[in-house]
N, C-alpha and C positions, 0 to 999 in steps of 0.2 A: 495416387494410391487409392483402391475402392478395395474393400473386402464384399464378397457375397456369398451366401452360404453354400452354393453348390462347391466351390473351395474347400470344404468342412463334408462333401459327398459322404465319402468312407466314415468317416466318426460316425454319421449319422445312420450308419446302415446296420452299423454292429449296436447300436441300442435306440432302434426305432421310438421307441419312448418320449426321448427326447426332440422328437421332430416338432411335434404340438408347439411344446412349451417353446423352444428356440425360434422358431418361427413367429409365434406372439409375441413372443421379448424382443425378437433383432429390430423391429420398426421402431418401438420406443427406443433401444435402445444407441440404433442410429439418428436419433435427433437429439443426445444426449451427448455422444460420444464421437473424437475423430476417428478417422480408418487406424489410425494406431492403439486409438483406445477400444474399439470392436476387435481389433485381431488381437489385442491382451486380452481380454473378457473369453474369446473363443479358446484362444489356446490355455486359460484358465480353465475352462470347461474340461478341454479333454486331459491335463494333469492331474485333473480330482476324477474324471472317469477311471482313469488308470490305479488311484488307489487301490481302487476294489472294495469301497466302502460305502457302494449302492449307489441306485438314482437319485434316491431323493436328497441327498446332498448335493449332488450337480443339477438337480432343477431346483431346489432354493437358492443356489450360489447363482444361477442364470437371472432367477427373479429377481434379487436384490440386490444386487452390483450397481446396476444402473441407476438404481437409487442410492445408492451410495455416491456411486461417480456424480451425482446431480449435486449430491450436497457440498462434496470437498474437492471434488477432481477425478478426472481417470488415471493420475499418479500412482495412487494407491490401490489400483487392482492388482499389480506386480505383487506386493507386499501383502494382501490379504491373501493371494495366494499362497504365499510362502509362508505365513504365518499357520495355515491348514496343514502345511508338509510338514511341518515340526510338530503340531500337532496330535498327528496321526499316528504317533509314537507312542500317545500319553492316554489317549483318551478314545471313545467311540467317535464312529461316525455320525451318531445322531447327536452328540454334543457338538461336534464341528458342524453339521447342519445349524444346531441354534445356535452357534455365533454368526454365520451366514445370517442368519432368519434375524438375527438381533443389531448387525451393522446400521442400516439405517437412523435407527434410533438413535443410536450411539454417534454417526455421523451428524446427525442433526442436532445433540445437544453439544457434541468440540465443536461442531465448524471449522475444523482447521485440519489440514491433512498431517502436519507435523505431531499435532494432539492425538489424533486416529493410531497414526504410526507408534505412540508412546503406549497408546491403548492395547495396541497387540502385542508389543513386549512387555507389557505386565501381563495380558491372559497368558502369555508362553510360561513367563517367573511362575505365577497362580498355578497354572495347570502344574510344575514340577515341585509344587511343597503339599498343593493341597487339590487334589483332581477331582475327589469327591465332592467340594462345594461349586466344582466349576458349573453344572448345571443348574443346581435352586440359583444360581446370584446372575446366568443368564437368562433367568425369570424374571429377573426383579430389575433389568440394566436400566430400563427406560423411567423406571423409578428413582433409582440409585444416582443417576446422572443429571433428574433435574434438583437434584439437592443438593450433590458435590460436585466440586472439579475433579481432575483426574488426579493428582495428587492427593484429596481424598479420600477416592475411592482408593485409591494402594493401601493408604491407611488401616481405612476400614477394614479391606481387607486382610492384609499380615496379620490384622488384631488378631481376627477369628483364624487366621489359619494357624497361628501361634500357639493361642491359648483354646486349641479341639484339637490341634492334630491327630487325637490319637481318638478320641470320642467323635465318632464318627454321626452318631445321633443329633449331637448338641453341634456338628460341627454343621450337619444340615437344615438343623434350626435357624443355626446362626445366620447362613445365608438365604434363607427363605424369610428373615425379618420376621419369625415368631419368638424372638429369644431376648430378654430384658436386657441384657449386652451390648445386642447388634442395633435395638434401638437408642440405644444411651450412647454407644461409639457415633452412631448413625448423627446422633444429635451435636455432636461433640465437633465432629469434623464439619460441619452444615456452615455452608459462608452466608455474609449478606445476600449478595446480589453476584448473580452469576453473569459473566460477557455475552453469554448465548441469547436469554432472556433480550437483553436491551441495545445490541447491536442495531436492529436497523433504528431504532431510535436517535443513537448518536450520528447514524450517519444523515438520518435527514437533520438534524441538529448543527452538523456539521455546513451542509449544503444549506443551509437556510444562512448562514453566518455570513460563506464564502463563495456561493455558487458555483459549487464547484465539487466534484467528490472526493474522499480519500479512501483510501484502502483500507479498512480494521482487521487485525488477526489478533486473535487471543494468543497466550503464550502462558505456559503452564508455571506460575508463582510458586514454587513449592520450595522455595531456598528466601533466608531471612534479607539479603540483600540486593534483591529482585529489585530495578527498576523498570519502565516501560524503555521503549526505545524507538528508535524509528532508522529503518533496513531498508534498502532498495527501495524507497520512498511509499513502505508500507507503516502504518503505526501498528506497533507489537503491544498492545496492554494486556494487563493481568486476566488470567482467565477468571477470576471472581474477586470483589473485594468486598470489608464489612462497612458499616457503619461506621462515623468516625466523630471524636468529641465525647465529651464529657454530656452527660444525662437529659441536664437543664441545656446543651444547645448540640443537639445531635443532629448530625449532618447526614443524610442518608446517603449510600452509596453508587447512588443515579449521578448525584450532585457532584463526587466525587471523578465517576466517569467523566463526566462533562469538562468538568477542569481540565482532569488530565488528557483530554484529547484535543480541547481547545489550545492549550500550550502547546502541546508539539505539532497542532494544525499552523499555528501560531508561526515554528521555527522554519517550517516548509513556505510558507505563504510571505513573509518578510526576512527573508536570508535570500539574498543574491547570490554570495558565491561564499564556499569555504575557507575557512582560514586556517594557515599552515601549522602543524605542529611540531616543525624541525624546534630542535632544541631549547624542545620546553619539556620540563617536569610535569610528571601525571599530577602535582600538586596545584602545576602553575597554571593547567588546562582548567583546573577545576575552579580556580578565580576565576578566570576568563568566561568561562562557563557560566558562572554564577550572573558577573556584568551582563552575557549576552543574552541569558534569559528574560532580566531586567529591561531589555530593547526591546523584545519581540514583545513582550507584556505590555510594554506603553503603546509600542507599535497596535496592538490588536487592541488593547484598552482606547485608546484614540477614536477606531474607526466602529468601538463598539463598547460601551461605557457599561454595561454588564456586564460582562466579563472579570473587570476591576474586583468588582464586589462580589461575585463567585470567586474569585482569587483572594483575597481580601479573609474572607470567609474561613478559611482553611489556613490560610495565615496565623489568625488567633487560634487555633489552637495549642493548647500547651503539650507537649511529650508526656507521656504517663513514664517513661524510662526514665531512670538516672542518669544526664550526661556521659560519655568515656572520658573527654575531656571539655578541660575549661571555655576552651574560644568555640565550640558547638554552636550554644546559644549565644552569642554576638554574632557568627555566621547568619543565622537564622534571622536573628533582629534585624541587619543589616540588609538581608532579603526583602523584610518587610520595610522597610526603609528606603528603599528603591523603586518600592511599588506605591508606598503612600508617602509622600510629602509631608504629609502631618506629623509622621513619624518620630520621633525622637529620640536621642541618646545622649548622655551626659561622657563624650571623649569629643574633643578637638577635633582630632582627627580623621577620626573616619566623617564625624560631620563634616568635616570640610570637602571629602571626599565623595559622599551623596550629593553634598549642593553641587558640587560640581559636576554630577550627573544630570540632576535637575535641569540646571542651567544649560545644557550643551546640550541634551538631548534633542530637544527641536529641531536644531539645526542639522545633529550629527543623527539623527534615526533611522537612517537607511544605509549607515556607514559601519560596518562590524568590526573596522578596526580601532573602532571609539571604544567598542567591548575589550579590544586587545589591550589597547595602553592602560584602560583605567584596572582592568581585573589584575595586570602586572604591577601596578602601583598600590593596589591593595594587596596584591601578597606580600611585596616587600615593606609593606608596613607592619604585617603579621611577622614575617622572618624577623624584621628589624625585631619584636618585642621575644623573638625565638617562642609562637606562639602558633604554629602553624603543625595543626593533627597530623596523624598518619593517613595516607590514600584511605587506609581499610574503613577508618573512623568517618573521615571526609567525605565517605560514599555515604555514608546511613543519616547524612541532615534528614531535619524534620521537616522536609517539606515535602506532604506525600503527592501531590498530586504532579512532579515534575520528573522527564527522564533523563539517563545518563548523559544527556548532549553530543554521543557519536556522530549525530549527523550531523555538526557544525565545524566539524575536523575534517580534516584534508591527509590523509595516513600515504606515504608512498608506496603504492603495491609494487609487490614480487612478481616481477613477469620471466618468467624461467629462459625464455630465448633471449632478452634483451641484458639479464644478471649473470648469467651462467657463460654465455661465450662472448667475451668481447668484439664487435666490428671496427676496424679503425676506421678513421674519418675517410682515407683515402679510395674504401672500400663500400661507401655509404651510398645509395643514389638519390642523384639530386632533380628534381622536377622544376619547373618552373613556367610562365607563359613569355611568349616572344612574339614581334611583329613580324612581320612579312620581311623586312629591310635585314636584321639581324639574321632570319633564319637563310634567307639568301647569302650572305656575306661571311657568315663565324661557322656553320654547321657543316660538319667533314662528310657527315652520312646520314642527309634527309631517311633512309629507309632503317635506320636503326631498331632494333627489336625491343620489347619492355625490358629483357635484362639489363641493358646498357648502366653505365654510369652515370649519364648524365642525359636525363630526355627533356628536349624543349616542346612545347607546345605552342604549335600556332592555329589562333583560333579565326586568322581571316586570311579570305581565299590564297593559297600559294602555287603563281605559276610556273612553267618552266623555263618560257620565254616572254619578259617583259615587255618586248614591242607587239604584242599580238594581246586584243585584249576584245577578241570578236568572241562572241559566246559560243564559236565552236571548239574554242580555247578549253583543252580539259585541264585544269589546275589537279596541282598534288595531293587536295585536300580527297576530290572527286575519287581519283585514281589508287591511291592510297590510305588518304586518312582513316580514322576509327573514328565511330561517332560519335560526341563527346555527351559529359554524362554530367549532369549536376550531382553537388553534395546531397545526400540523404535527406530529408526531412521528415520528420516523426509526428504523427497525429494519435491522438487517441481512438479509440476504439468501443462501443457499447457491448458490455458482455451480456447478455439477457439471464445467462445461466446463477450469474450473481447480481445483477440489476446494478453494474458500475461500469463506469469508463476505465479501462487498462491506458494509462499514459502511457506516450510513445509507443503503442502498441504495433504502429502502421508504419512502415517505413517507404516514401513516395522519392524515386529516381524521378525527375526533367529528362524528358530527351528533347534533340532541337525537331520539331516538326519538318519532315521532307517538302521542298520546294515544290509549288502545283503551277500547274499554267493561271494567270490572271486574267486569261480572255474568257476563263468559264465566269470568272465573277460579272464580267460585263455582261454576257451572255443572259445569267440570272436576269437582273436587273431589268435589260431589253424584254427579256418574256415576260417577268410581270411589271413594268410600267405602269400599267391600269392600276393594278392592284396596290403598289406603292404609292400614285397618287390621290387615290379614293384615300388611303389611312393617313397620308401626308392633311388633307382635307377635314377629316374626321376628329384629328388632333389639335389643328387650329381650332374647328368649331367648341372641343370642351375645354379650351384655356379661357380660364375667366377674367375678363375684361370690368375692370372698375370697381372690383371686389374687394374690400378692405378685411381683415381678422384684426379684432377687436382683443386681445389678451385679459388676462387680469381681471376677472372678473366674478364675483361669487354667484351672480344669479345669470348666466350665460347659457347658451343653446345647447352646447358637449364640451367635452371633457377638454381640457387641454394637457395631453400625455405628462409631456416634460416639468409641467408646475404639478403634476398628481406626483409623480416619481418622487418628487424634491420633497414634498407633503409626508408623504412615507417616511423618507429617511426620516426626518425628523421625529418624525416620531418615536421611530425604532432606536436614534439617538437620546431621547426622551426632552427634547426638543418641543416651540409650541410651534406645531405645523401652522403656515399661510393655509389661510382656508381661500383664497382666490385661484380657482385650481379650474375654472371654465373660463371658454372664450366665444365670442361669436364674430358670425359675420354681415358683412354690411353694404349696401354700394355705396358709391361716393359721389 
């Protein structure tokens, strides 16, 4: 599929205007954009022509999309378009120009398209209580956004549209941020450290850990029992968090970040496979949960000893809330208990039930059903004492930097063809591979079509007559067969547009390569003979003969890779590096 503008001829005839401008935006915006995202953009163009609410809204909207689409995706062209149609109801066309003129900005401080998308159903809500502050406050977005999330900014704004609906003066002030209000609201809602600011941060943070990248999406925290989580193998954190801790040991909210993405980098990088949630209580997932975060923590603690104590760290801190109930803080302790050894607690029994983490971990740390039995064996320790909260409670432990644990669960999805009408077995098709021997002897109808019941596969030559085996012999595979296909396999992908690998982004088929004649290899070979023997020659001459490498060495010739590599880690372990890290060479 290629879109080009003369496609778009007639649009452009009826307001030559637009020629200029579309013409210098399409190159940009065809290195930004697929042919699907250029024909949304165009055919955006001409549904805001049609308004009837001038040019220069449909040449801001041509200018700035592309920048929009660079920031978050070309998803959301659909959507900014739609978001102008409802618009157009409420307000001028030169207020709908500056929210065109002001997306970027706003793209740039969510970075996220699902954030974008939340963005234009509050300008919709905003424009229909209070339409007169819609313009001063699309003055100020690019200010307003590096100091709130979008949650927020809604905030802030209901205040004012609340409390001016009707003073229309004061209600202008308020969003032009000349008003003691709008700065005091302004201040009130203001988070620590917002996700936009420090995202590429954490991800080279990330990739320096594990060599490797992961996906960060902000997600808009504006509900009290907001965890991060981790979706189609993307980490979802909060789009801002504050500072955390009491005065004398305050913990800023970088440090914060960093935890909480080193944990769920943590549950992706040492989790093999999911574990089932058949017939367990939302209670009994949350033990479980608890044990398996304790895995992936030693697991990552192990291979990198910072971490611990970034963890560690946010461990002590105390709740400023009053527990809901009693076993909260023993949860909590017992978290901390699983991460430090030194840890203590005055019961029997859960002591006994930590050593016995301690103890097994080594052995069992790549094993998640060591998570299963022991986090079952701690609940029914809590049930035995009829001591165990409610889910709602159980969700809001104190340990901020940890997420809900969905990705360590295994949910059985709803698949509407396979739920909804039953197949019986008799009606099921069955595949399979077969020798030559079988498919000659048992098979009613070598020519069978893909519907059949039951298809065998033979994947080595099948003749028709077995005493004839001269190579003018056309076998069935020749004359009939399909040519076979390997399973899929997935590679990642470099996106430049975001600077990360998309896992399994590439999906690479095997086929089996067509049979060639082998007398052209001879052939080769024959024509360059000279050629092959001069380099055959040239290779003996630089193999060196009687050359010793001397390892281990501190005051040596160069580097010896493998002893620098090892050097490193140690370090990065906090470890005291070998300093014998060259080698040389020597005759003998």
């Amino acid at each position: 599929m290629s879109v080009k503008l003369e496609d778009y001829s007639e649009f452009l005839e009826t307001v030559p205007a637009l020629r200029d401008v579309l013409e210098g935006s399409f190159h940009e915006a065809a290195h930004i954009m697929s042919p699907t995202g250029l024909q949304a953009w165009l055919d955006g163009a001409v549904a805001l022509h049609k308004l009837g609410r001038g040019e220069d809204l449909v040449i801001t909207y041509l200018q700035e999309m592309p920048l929009v689409a660079r920031e978050v995706g070309e998803d959301v062209i659909d959507d900014c378009v739609t978001a102008a149609m409802k618009l157009a109801s409420m307000t001028s066309g030169e207020v709908i120009g500056l929210l065109f003129g002001s997306l970027p900005a706003v793209a740039r401080n969510l970075g996220d398209a699902h954030l974008l998308r939340g963005y234009l159903t509050f300008i919709h809500q905003f424009a229909s209580t209070a339409a007169r502050g819609l313009r001063p406050m699309l003055g100020h977005i690019d200010e307003l956004l590096t100091k709130l999330t979008l949650s927020g900014l809604r905030r802030w704004a209901n205040f004012g549209a609340q409390a001016y609906r009707r003073d229309f003066d004061n209600l202008t002030a308020y969003f032009n941020l000349e008003s003691v209000d709008s700065r005091a609201v302004l201040q009130k809602e203001r988070r620590g450290v917002l996700f936009i600011r420090v995202q590429r941060k954490l991800n080279f943070y990330l990739r320096a850990l594990w060599g490797r990248d992961f996906f960060l999406r902000p997600t808009g925290a504006d509900y009290t029992d907001f965890r991060p989580y981790i979706e189609h193998r993307i980490l979802h954190l909060p789009d801002a968090v504050d500072d955390i801790g009491p005065e004398d040991r305050r913990i800023p909210g970088l440090e914060l970040y960093r935890a909480t993405a080193a944990h769920m980098a943590a549950h992706m990088m040492y989790t093999t496979g999911p574990l089932s949630a058949e017939q367990l209580s939302p209670a009994q997932m949350f033990f479980i949960g608890l044990l398996e975060d304790a895995r992936v923590e030693y697991r990552a603690a192990k291979d990198f000893p910072g971490l611990k104590r970034l963890w560690l760290s946010l461990m002590r801190i105390e709740p400023e809330e009053r527990p809901e109930h009693e076993s909260m803080p023993l949860l909590s302790h017992i978290a901390h208990m699983l991460l430090d050894p030194a840890v203590t607690l005055d019961d029997a029994e859960i002591t006994a039930l930590t050593n016995k983490f301690h103890e097994q971990i080594e052995e069992r740390q790549d094993d998640n059903r060591f998570s299963w039995h022991l986090g079952l064996e701690l609940f029914n320790l809590f049930s035995a004492r009829k001591a165990v909260p409610s889910l709602r409670i159980l969700e809001r432990i104190a340990i901020p930097y940890r997420d809900d644990n969905r990705y360590i669960w295994d949910f059985e999805e709803f698949s509407w063809e396979s739920e909804t009408e039953y197949v019986p077995a008799s009606q099921r098709q069955i595949r399979k591979q077969v020798s030559a021997i079988e498919m000659a002897n048992e098979v009613d109808c070598e020519l069978a079509g893909d519907d059949a019941q039951e298809i065998w596969v033979c994947s080595t030559n099948f003749r028709p007559y077995e005493d004839d085996l001269t190579d003018s012999q056309i076998s069935f595979n020749d004359m009939w067969g399909k040519e076979p296909v390997s399973d899929p396999f997935h590679y990642p992908e470099w996106d430049y547009q975001i600077q990360l690998h998309r896992p399994d982004w590439v999906t690479v088929y095997e086929h089996r390569p067509k049979r060639g004649d082998p007398e052209q290899i001879d052939q080769i070979l024959l024509e360059y003979r000279p050629i092959a023997h001069r380099i055959k020659q040239i290779i003996d001459l630089l193999t060196p003969e009687g050359v010793q490498r001397i390892r281990n060495m501190e005051d040596g010739d160069e580097i010896d890779i493998n002893a620098a590599v090892d050097a490193m880690i140690a370090i990065r372990m906090g470890e005291q590096p070998n300093p014998r890290i060259t080698m040389r060479r020597s005759e003998e």
